[in-house]
N, C-alpha and C positions, 0 to 999 in steps of 0.2 A: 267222860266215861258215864253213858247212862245206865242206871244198876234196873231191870225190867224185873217188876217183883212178881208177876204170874208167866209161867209157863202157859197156863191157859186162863185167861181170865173169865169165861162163860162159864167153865166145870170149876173154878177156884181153885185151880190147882196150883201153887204157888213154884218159883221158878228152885229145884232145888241148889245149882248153879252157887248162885247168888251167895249164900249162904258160908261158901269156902274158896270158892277162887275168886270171883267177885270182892270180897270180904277184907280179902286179903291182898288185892291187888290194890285196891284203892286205900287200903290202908298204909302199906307201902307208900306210895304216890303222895302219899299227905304226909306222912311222916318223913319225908324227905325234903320237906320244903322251907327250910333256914329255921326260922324262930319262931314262924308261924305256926299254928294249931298246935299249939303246948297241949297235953294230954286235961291239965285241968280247963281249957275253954273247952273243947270237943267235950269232957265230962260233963258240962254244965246242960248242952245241948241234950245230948244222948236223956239225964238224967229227965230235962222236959220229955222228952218223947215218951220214956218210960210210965210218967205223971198221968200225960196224957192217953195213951192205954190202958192203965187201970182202968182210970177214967171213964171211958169209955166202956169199961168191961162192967161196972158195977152202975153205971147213972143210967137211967131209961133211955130209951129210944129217941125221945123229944131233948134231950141234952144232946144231941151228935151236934147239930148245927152250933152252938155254943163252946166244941171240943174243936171243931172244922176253923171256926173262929181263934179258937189260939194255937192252932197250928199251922197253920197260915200268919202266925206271930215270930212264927220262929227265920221267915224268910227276914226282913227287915230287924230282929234282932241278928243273924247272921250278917249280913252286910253292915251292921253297925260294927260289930266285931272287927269285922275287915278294914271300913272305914278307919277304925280307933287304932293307930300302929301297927297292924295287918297282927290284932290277936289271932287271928284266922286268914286262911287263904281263899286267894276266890275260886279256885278248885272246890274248897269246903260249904262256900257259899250257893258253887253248882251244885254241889251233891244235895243240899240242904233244897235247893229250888225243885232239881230234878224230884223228888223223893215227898214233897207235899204236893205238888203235880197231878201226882197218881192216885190221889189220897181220896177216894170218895166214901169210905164206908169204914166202919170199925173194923171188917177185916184186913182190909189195904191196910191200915196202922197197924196192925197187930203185926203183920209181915215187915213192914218197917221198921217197927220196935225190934223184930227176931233181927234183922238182918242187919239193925245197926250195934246190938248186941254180938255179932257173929265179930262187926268188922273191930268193936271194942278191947275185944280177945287178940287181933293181930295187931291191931295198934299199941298195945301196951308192949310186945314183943317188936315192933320196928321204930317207934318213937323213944331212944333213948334221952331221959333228961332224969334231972336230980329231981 
């Protein structure tokens, strides 16, 4: 499931979609997947992405490539997840790949961060665990 985070990418208009069905369909999708993606690995993720947003929002301009840097960290930390007793699924792993991909600007992550935010909210309501 590739999640496309601009409706228009030239006017920045971001996809609004994304945001609730999107959101919630792939959340579903992961949370149905045995034992994998327990709500505190996906929190762990998420809680990077969120880091690096700030980040991005407050460090100058000349800092992007250095945020671009550890979010492209998060691909290979994902698949180590997976690797290590499937703390993660490779579903999760695509999502993770697909979603830094797209990622060339602090806006692209800010839309990212909203949308893994969005999908946060239906995962907690479809990932039942103690």
């Amino acid at each position: 499931m590739t999640i496309q985070f601009w409706k228009n990418r030239e006017t920045r208009e971001p996809n609004p979609e994304i945001f609730w069905h999107a959101a919630e369909k792939l959340s579903e999708k992961l949370a149905n997947q045995g034992q994998a993606n327990k709500r505190t690995q996906i929190r762990k993720f998420y809680d990077e992405v969120l880091r690096l947003d700030q980040d991005a929002k407050r460090l100058p301009e000349e800092q992007w490539p250095n945020i671009l840097v550890r979010l492209n960290l998060l691909v290979p930390k994902a698949v180590y997840a997976w690797g290590r007793n499937n703390l993660v699924s490779e579903d999760f792993v695509n999502f993770i790949k697909e979603s830094v991909r797209q990622i060339q600007n602090k806006e692209d992550l800010a839309v990212f961060a909203n949308f893994f935010e969005a999908f946060m909210g239906f995962y907690r309501k479809h990932k039942k665990e103690q």
